[in-house]
C-alpha positions in Angstrom: 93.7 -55.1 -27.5 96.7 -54.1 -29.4 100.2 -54.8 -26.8 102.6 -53.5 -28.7 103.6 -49.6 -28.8 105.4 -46.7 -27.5 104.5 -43.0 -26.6 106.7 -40.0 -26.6 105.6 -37.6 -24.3 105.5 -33.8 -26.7 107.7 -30.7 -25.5 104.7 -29.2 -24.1 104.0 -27.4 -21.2 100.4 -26.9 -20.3 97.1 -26.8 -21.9 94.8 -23.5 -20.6 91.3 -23.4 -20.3 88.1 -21.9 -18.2 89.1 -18.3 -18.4 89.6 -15.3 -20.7 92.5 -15.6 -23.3 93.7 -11.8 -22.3 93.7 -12.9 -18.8 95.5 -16.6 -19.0 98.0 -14.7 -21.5 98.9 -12.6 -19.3 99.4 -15.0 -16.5 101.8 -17.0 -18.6 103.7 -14.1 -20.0 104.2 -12.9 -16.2 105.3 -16.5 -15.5 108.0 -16.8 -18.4 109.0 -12.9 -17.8 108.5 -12.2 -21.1 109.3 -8.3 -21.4 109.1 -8.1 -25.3 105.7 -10.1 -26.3 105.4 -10.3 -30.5 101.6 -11.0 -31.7 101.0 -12.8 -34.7 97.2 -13.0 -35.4 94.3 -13.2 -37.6 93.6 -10.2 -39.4 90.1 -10.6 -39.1 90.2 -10.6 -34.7 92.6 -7.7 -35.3 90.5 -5.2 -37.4 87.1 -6.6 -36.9 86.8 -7.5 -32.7 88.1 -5.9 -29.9 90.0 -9.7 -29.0 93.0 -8.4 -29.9 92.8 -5.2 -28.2 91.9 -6.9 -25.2 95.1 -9.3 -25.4 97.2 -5.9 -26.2 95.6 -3.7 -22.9 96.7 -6.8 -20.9 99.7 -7.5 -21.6 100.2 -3.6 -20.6 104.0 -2.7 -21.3 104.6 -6.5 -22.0 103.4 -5.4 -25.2 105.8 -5.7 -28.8 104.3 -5.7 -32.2 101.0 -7.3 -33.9 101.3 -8.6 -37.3 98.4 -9.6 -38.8 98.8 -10.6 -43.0 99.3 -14.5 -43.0 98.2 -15.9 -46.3 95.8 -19.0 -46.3 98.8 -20.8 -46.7 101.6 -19.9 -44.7 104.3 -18.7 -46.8 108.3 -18.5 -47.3 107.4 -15.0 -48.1 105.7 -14.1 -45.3 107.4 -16.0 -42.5 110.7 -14.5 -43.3 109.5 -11.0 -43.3 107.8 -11.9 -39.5 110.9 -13.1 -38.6 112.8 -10.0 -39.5 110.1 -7.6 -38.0 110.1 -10.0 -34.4 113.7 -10.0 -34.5 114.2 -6.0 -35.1 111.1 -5.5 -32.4 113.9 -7.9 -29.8 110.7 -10.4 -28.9 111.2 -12.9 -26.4 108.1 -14.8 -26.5 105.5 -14.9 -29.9 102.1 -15.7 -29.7 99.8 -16.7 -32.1 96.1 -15.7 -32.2 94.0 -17.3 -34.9 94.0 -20.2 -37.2 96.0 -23.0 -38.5 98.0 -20.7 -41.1 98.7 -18.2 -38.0 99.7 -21.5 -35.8 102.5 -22.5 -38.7 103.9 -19.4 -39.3 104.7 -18.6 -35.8 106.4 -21.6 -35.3 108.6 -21.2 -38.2 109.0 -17.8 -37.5 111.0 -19.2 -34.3 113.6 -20.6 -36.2 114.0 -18.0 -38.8 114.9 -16.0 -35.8 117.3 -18.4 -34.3 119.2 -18.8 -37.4 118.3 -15.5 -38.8 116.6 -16.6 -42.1 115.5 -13.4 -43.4 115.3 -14.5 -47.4 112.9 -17.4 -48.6 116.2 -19.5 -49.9 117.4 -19.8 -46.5 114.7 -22.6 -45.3 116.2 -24.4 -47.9 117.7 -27.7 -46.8 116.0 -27.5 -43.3 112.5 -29.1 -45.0 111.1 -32.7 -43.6 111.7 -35.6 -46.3 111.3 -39.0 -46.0 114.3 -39.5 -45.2 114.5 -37.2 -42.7 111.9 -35.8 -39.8 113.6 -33.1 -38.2 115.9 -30.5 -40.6 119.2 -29.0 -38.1 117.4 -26.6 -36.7 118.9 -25.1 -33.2 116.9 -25.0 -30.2 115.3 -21.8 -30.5 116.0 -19.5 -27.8 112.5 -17.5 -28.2 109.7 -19.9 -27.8 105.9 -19.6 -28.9 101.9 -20.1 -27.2 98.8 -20.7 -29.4 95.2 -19.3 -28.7 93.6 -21.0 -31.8 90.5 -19.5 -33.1 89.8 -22.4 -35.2 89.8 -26.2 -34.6 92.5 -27.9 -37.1 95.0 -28.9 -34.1 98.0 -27.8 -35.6 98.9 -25.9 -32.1 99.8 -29.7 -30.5 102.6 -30.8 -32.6 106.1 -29.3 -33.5 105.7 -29.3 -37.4 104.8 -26.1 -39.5 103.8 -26.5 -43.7 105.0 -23.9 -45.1 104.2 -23.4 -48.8 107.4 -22.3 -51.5 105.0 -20.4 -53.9 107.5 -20.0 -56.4 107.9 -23.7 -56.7 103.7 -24.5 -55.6 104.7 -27.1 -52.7 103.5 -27.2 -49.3 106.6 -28.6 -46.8 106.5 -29.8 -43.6 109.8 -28.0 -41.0 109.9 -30.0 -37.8 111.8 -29.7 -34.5 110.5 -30.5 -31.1 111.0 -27.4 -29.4 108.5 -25.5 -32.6 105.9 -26.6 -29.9 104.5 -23.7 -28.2 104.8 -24.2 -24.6 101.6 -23.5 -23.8 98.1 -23.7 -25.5 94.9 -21.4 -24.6 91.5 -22.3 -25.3 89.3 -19.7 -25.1 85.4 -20.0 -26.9 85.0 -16.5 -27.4 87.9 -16.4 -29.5 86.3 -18.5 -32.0 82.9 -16.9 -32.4 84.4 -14.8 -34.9 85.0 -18.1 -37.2 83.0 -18.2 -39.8 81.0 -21.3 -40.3 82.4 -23.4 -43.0 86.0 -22.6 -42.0 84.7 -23.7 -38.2 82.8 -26.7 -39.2 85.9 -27.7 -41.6 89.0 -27.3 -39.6 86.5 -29.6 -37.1 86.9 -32.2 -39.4 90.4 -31.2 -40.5 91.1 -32.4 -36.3 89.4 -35.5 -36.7 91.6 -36.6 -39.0 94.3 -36.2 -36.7 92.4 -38.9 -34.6 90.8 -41.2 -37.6 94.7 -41.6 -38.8 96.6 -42.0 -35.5 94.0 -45.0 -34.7 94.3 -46.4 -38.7 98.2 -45.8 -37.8 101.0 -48.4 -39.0 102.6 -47.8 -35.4 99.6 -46.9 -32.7 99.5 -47.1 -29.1 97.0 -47.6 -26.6 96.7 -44.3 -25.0 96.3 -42.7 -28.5 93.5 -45.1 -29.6 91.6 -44.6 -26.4 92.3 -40.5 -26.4 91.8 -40.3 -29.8 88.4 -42.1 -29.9 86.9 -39.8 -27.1 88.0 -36.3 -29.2 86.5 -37.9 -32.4 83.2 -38.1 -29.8 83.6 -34.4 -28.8 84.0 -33.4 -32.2 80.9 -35.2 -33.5 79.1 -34.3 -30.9 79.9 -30.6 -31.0 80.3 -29.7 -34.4 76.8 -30.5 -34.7 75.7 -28.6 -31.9 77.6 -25.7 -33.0 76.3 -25.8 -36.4 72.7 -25.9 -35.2 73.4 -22.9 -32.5 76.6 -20.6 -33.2 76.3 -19.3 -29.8 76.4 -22.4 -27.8 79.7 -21.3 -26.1 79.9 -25.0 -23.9 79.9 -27.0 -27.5 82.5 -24.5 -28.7 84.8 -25.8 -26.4 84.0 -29.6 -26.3 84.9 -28.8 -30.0 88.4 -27.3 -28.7 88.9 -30.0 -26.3 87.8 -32.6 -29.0 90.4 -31.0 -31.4 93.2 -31.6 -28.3 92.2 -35.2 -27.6 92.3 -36.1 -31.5 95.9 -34.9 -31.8 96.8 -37.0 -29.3 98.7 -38.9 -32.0 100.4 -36.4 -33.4 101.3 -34.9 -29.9 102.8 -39.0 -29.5 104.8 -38.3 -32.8 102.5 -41.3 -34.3 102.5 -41.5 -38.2 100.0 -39.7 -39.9 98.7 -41.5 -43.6 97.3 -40.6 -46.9 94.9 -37.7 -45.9 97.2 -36.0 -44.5 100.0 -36.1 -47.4 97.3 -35.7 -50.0 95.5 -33.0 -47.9 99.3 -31.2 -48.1 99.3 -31.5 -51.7 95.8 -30.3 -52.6 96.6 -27.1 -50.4 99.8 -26.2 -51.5 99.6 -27.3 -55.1 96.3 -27.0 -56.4 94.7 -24.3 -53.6 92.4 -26.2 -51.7 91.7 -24.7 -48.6 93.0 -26.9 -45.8 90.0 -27.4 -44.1 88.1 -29.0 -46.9 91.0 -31.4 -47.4 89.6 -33.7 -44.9 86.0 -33.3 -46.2 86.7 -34.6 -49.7 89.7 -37.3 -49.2 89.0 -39.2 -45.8 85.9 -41.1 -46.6 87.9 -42.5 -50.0 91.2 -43.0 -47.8 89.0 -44.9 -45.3 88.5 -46.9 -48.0 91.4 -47.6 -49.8 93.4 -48.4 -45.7 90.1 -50.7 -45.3 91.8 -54.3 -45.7 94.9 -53.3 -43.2 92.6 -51.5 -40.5 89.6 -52.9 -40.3 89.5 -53.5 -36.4 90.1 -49.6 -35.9 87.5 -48.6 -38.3 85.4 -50.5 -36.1 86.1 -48.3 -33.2 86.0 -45.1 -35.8 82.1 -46.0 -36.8 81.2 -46.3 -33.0 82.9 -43.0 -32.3 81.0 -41.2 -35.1 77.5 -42.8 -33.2 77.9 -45.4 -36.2 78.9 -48.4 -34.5 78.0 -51.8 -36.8 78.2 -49.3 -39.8 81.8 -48.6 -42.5 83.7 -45.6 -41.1 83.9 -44.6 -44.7 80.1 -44.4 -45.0 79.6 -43.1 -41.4 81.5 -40.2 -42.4 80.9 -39.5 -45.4 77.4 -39.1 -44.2 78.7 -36.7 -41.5 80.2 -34.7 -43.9 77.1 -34.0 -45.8 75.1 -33.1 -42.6 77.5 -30.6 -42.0 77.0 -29.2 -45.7 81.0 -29.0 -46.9 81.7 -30.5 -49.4 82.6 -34.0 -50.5 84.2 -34.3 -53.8 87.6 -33.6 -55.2 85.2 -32.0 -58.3 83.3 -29.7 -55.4 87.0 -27.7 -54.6 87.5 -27.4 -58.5 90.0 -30.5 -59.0 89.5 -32.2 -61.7 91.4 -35.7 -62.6 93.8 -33.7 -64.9 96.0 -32.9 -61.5 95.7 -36.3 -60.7 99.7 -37.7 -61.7 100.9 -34.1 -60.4 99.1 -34.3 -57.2 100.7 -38.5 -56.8 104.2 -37.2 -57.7 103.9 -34.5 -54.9 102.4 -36.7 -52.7 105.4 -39.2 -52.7 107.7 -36.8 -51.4 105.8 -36.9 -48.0 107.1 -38.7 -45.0 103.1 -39.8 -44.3 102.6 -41.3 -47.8 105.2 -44.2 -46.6 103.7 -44.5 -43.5 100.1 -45.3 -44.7 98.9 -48.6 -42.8 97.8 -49.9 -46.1 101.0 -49.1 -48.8 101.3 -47.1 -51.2 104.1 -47.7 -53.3 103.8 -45.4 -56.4 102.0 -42.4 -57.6 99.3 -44.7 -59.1 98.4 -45.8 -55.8 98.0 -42.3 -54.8 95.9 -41.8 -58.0 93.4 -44.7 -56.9 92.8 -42.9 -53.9 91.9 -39.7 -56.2 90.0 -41.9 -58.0 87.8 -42.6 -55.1 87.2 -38.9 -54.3 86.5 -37.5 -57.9 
């Protein structure tokens, strides 16, 4: 048992679940008395369900503005153009309906309001480096609630990526109050998902877990909340897969997907998978939620010799136990049919160096449990995956 640790509780109010999204939105906008309510959502629930319409009807004259163009990968582009829209529209609360991209951009779109950014430039200097977590950002005065659609987590922590196309980089922007104050989890919202993107930002969440327990600075309330969301997911994302329409695994996947962010929630570092993952999104167009897929059996590998005892408890989570957590899930992987080679999402080893450079400039590359001092180590791990 480890003895050593801390955990920081996250600027978070509650997490919502057991009734209708339209309904438990409501509810909290009516707590908050939000009068100017700003929709950020997936274009797909906006043109091709009636989810959206039913958020819209209940939020009766509550009701701003829907946006609903975010890019795979949230951009400087977009979120500044939100921001100028939310602002004009005078919301006091956003919400965002959808996946991971929608998740980011709302947050950021909170402090391009407070500090009215309305040009790409002026994120500059505000980014995450390793040097420094949280950019000077003021406390927003308009805060934020997620109803995610998929399962990548990024609703339970206060970071956003936010990819600079001009310059191909995916960025992290941090600040505690990004947060969204509360979280909805609703299955019917995710029915819509389709299947790769489902059974992929699954995985994408069990990262969050696999790294926090790997992590150089854990604690035991992560471990132990971490280990039962990798079980949810597993379990879940298999039952999903073999019946789309089994509405009580949807939501052990959503609750799975809370408990595995546990770390992240704790402000635990994150490793390798999840500063590679940045780089293969915003610099060579991976989608996010095959990042996972392809890097963490060969990251598993490479943090091997400074975490075996957690891989241990990884293996036994994945219904493994006795077996390596690299194998266990690599295996996983290919019964959920994504793919699990750098070669399968169309990098090749020619991105290699660029892909270690980038990688450096993330604050998780220098928190990996087992070092990485270069961009050759980086390039090992590549290695690995090709």
């Amino acid at each position: 048992m480890r003895i050593a640790g801390s955990y920081q509780f996250p600027t978070m109010e509650s997490v919502i679940y057991g009734k209708p999204a339209a309904e438990a939105l409501r509810e909290e906008a009516e707590r908050l008395n939000a009068k100017r309510v700003y929709l950020i959502v997936s274009r797909t629930l906006n043109t091709s369900t009636d989810e959206i319409g039913k958020i819209r009807n209940a939020l009766g004259n509550r009701y701003a503005e829907t946006f609903d163009g975010i890019p795979q990968h949230t951009t400087r582009e977009v979120v500044v153009r939100i921001a100028k829209q939310a602002k004009e529209a005078r919301a006091d609360l956003v919400v965002a309906i959808g996946g991971g991209s929608v998740v980011d951009a709302a947050k950021i779109v909170l402090m391009c309001m407070e500090h009215e950014i309305f040009e790409q430039d002026g994120l500059d200097g505000f980014e995450t480096t390793p040097e420094r977590r949280f950019g000077q950002f003021r406390t927003p005065k308009v805060r934020m609630i997620a109803i995610p659609s998929t399962l990548s987590g990024g609703e339970y922590n206060s970071g956003a990526l936010v990819t600079d196309t001009r310059r191909k980089l995916k960025q992290i922007f941090n600040h505690p109050m990004m947060m969204p104050r509360s979280i909805i989890l609703d299955p019917a919202t995710t029915r819509y998902t389709p299947e790769k993107l489902w059974l992929g930002s699954g995985t994408r969440a069990m990262d969050h877990g696999i790294e926090a327990i790997c992590s150089s600075r854990p604690n035991v309330l992560v471990d132990a909340v971490c280990q039962q969301g990798l079980r949810y997911l597993h379990d879940g994302l298999r039952r999903t897969r073999n019946n789309p329409n089994d509405d009580e695994a949807r939501l052990n996947c959503q609750l799975g997907s809370w408990m595995s962010a546990f770390g992240l929630q704790a402000r635990v570092p994150m490793g390798a998978s999840h500063a590679i993952g940045h780089v293969l999104g915003g610099t060579c167009d991976v989608p996010h939620y095959f990042c996972t897929a392809v890097m963490m059996p060969s990251v598993l590998k490479y943090n091997r010799p400074a975490t075996e005892a957690a891989q241990k408890s990884i293996a036994a989570a994945l219904g493994a136990a006795g077996r390596d957590a690299s194998e266990a899930f690599a295996a996983f992987i290919a019964e959920l049919g994504l793919p699990r080679r750098l070669a399968d999402v169309g990098v090749a080893e020619d991105r290699f160096e660029l892909i270690g450079r980038n990688a450096m400039l993330s604050i998780f590359t220098r928190a990996n449990p087992q070092p990485i001092r270069e961009p050759g180590d980086v390039v090992k791990i590549l290695k690995l995956a090709a």
